[in-house]
N, C-alpha and C positions, 0 to 999 in steps of 0.2 A: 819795566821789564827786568832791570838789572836787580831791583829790590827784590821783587817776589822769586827770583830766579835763583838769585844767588851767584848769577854769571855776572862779568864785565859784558859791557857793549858786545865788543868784539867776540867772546866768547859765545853770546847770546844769539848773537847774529843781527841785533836790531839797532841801525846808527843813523834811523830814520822816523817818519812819520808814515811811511808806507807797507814796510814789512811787516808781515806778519810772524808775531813771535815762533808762535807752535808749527809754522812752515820754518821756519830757518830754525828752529830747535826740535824736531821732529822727539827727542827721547823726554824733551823736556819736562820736566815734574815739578810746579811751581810749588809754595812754602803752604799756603792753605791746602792745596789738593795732598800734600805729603800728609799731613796731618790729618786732613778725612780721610782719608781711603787707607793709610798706615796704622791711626791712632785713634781711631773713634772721635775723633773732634768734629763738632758741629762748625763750620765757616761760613762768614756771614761779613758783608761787609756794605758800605754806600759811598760817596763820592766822589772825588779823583783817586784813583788807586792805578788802575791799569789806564793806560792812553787807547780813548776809543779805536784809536787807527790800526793800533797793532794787534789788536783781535779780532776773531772770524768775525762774530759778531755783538753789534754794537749793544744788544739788548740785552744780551746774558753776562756780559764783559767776562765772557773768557767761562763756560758753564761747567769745564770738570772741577773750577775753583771748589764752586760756589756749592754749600746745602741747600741754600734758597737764592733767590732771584734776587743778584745784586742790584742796588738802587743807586743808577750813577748822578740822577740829576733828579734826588725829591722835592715833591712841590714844584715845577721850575714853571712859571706863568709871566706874561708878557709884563706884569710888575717888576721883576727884577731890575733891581737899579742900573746893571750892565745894561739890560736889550731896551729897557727906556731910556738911555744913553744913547743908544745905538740908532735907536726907531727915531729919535725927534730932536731935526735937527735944532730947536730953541731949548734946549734941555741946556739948564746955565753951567752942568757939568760935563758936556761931550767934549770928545777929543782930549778933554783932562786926565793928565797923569795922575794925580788925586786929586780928592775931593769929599765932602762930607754931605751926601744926600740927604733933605729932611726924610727918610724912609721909615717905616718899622723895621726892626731888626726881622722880620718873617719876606722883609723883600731885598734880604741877603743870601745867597745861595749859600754860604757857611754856614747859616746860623742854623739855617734849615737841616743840613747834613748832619750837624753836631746833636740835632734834638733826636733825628734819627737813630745814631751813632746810639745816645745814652736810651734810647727806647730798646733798641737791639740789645746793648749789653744788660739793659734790669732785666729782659725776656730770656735772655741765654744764661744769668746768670742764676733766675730762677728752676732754673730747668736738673741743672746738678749734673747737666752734661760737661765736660772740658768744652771749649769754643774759641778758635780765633775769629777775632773781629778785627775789620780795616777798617780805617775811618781817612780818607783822603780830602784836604782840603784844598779850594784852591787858590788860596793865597799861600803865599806870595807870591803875586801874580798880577800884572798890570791889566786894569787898571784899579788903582788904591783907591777904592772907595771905602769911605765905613762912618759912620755917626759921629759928632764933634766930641761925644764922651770918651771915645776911645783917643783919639788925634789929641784930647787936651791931656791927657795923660801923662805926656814927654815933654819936656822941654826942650826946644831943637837947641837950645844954647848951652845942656847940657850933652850934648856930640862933640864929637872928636873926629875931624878928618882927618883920615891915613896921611901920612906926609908924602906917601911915593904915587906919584900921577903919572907916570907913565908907563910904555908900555916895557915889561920885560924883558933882558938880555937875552938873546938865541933863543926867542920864542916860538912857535910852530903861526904865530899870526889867527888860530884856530876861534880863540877867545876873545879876539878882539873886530870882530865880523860888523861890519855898516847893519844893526841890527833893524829893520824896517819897524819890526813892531815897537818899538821904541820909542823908534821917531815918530808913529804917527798920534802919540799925544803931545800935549801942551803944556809946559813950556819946556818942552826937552828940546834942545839946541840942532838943529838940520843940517848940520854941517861940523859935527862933532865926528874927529873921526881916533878919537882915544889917541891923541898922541899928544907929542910935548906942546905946552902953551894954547892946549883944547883943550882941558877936561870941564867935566859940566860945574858954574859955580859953586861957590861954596855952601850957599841955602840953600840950592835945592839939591845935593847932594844930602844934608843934614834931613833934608823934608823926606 
């Protein structure tokens, strides 16, 4: 909301997953819509951009954006390596904070976005119209799955752990929250509570 808006939070009105933008910004003029409706640009965008929650509706994600009918979730079929995570509790990656599914790269909800993404820009940019395009991914985002080609890529011995593990002088405590979704992969520590003499190891902070 802050992105497309060009508000902070606060200014925006949205420091939730409940609010809805365009009720708590009633004059609000997001950065695609300033551009159609100011500039002749065609806008056009697909998957994570705007958070389902904070627009009217879930199917248009936000419609004075958009030229055409944003695509927040293309292809998304019970392949997906998350919901077959999710669905089957013998699945040798559930609960895992990463991991590397034997999958196609078509049973990744990124990869799918991203073919969209360049489908949408060869079509806009055949067109000779001006056009903003969104392309919302949703990683970085737990949980890390992705194919051994990608993961063998780094060297985790090639990382460098920050030296300072704790938590901050006269800090608001804001950022340092018992974060649930966190905890409920594997092998992240259940009893971590970001202070001195807890932080999470040292591998799997590199991982």
């Amino acid at each position: 909301a802050s992105i497309m808006s060009g508000l902070r939070p606060e200014s925006v009105g949205v420091l939730d997953f409940e609010t809805k933008w365009r009720d708590a910004s009633p004059n609000l003029i997001s950065l695609p819509q300033y551009l159609k409706d100011s500039h002749g640009y065609f806008t056009t965008g697909t998957g994570k951009v705007l958070d389902y929650r904070n627009v009217e509706d879930p199917d248009t994600m936000d419609a004075e954006s958009w030229s055409e009918p944003f695509d927040e979730s293309p292809g998304t079929s019970p392949n997906d390596v998350e919901k077959k995570g999710q669905a089957a509790a013998t699945a040798p990656y559930v609960n895992l904070a990463t991991a590397a599914p034997e999958d196609p790269l078509e049973n990744f909800p990124d990869y799918r976005i991203a073919q969209v993404g360049i489908d949408r820009m060869r079509e806009r940019a055949a067109s000779g119209q001006p056009f903003f395009l969104a392309v919302g991914f949703k990683k970085p985002h737990l949980p890390f799955f992705a194919p051994d080609e990608y993961w063998d890529l780094y060297n985790r011995d090639d990382f460098t752990i920050h030296p300072f593990q704790m938590q901050a002088a006269d800090n608001s405590g804001y950022g340092y929250g018992n974060s649930f979704e966190i905890r409920s992969y594997e092998p992240i520590p259940q009893d971590h509570n970001l202070v001195p003499g807890s932080a999470f190891p040292e591998a799997l902070q590199k991982e």
